[in-house]
Structure formats: C-alpha cells, structure tokens
Steps between C-alpha positions, in 0.01 A plus 500: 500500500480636893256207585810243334738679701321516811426118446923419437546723853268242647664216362815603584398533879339145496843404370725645757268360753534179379853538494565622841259226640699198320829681632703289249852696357424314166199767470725754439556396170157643382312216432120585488233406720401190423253147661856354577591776736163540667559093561798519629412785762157346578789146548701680752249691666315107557840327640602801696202456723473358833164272494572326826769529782590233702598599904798398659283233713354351181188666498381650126351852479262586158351820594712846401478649796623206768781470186565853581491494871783190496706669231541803703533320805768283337725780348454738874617211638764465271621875426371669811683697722579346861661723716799356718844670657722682235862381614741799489781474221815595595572854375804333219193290375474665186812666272490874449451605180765716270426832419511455151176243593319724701515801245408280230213388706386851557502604161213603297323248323463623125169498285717260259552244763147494610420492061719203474369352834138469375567448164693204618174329651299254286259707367155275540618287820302546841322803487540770855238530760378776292434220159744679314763291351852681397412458178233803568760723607792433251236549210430818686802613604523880267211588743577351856863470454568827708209504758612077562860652536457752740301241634782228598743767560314638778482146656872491505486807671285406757128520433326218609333272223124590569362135651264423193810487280734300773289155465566147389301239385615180571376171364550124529480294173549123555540283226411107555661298190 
C-alpha cells in the first residue's frame, strides 16, 4: 500500500510537470498525462526554436552562440538606454492631485487585495525567475499566505525588492506563416 502511494505521489509530480511545461489553460480541466500532451509540448518546444538567424546585411548565423551575440546586440540596440538632455517641464506640467487621491494612495494595502491579486493570475502561465508558477503559491497559500503578505506590504512601504526577485525575462517569438 505505501509503495502504491508513493508511486501515485510520483505520478502526480510527472503530471504537474507536464502540465506546467505545455502551459495550456485547457489543462486545468484535469485531464491526465497522456502521448498527446507530451506531443504537443515536444511540438511547441520544436517551432519555438530559433535554428538560424538571418543579419540585417543578409548574412545567416547557425551556431547558438553568434545567434546569441546578435540577439543581444539587436534588443541593446533596441531597448538600451542613451543618455541625452532632460528638457525641463514647466512646473504646471502635471495636475495636482486631490486629497482624497493622495490618502487613498497612501493607504494600506490589505492581505485580501494581495489574495485576490494572485489568485487572479493564471495559475500555470510563465513561471518567475525563481520556476515557480502562481499556481505554486495559490495551492499553497494556508502556509505562505502571511509571510507573502507581509512580504508585499513591506514593498509598499518602502523596502526595496531584493534584485534576484526584480528580473524579467524577455523573449522574441516570430511566427513565419
């Protein structure tokens, strides 16, 4: 009997990994790990690759890493940062706020809005920096609830997000019909 259960625990890992790597929302309706799914993530992990990336002069690269040296060439070019003179706005630029605004804005956030917040993600979409995905801490929300938070209520206080936590990952898909 504990070597059956210990076997459905294992299973039932392999099937939320499979279901966080196929990252579909018709998933959540239960349905068990099966050849189609492992197709269909082994399908998307195949046309979400880039084989080949052609240069802006024509030229084709094949190996990863020149792919990797144009891509991030490409997006600093892009998305980087080029200092030049900040003009000075007038001081009527921007509208004052009311005071009703600004005490609403300093008010407390309240553990129910950060609940609602995170339950309101899709639970098995990108996954943080850290691989979670929210659906790890929704299911697991009785135990983190109050450490998460005290967590995001001390960033609205002031604390600074610790730099590990503060990333993005962005990536270009193209799709050639």
């Amino acid at each position: 009997m504990e070597l059956r259960e210990e076997l459905e625990g294992i299973l039932n890992q392999e099937e939320l990994l499979w279901k966080q790597k196929s990252r579909c929302d018709w998933l959540k309706m239960r349905d068990r790990n099966t050849k189609f799914f492992h197709g269909r993530t082994l399908y998307r992990w195949k046309i979400n690759r880039i084989d080949a990336l052609r240069k802006a002069n024509g030229e084709w690269l094949f190996e990863p890493n020149e792919i990797q040296a144009e891509e991030t060439n490409f997006f600093q070019k892009l998305c980087g940062e080029e200092p030049d003179e900040k003009s000075v706005l007038p001081p009527n630029y921007f509208s004052c706020l009311d005071q009703v605004d600004i005490d609403f804005l300093e008010k407390d956030v309240s553990n129910e809005e950060i609940k609602t917040t995170l339950f309101d993600l899709a639970p098995l979409k990108a996954p943080g920096s850290d691989g979670y995905h929210a659906y790890f801490f929704q299911n697991q929300w009785g135990n983190i609830g109050d450490s998460v938070s005290k967590w995001v209520k001390s960033i609205f206080r002031g604390r600074t997000i610790e730099p590990e936590l503060n990333n993005t990952l962005i990536v270009l898909v193209e799709t050639i019909f």
